[in-house]
Phi, psi and omega in degrees: 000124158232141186243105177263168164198217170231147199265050196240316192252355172200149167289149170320283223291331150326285165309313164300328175288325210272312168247041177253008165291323202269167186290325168210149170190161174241099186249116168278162191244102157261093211234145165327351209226003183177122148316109187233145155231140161256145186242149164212127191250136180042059202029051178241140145261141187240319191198117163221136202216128189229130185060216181284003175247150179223166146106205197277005153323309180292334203288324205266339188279305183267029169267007202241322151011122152234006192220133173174221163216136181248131155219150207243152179212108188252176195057075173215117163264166176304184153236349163193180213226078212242016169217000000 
């Protein structure tokens, strides 16, 4: 299942509630200004990579996102564990 959208019509921290339902997901992020993903396992955020940063510094810079293309991807593991 992927749920694309706009961060116009909804918030990270939404998108995040939302695929902390699911068993594993990755929700990307697209802003003029950055490719970003946060990953989430077993209702864990886990992981997040925006470039070369990772943890939890990124997590908290794209929790504040108001403009982009969003897609929620579900069944995606981390590929590592950086929160």
């Amino acid at each position: 299942m992927a749920i694309v959208g706009t961060l116009q019509h909804v918030d990270v921290p939404s998108l995040l509630e939302l695929a902390r339902q699911l068993p594993s997901a990755a929700l990307l992020l697209y802003t003029p200004e950055q490719r970003a993903t946060i990953f989430v396992q077993h209702n864990e955020v886990v992981h997040a990579v925006a470039g070369h940063r990772t943890g939890l510094s990124v997590l908290h810079d794209l929790l504040a996102v108001k403009q982009g293309v969003c897609v929620l991807n579900e069944g995606v593991a981390s590929p590592e564990r950086t929160i």
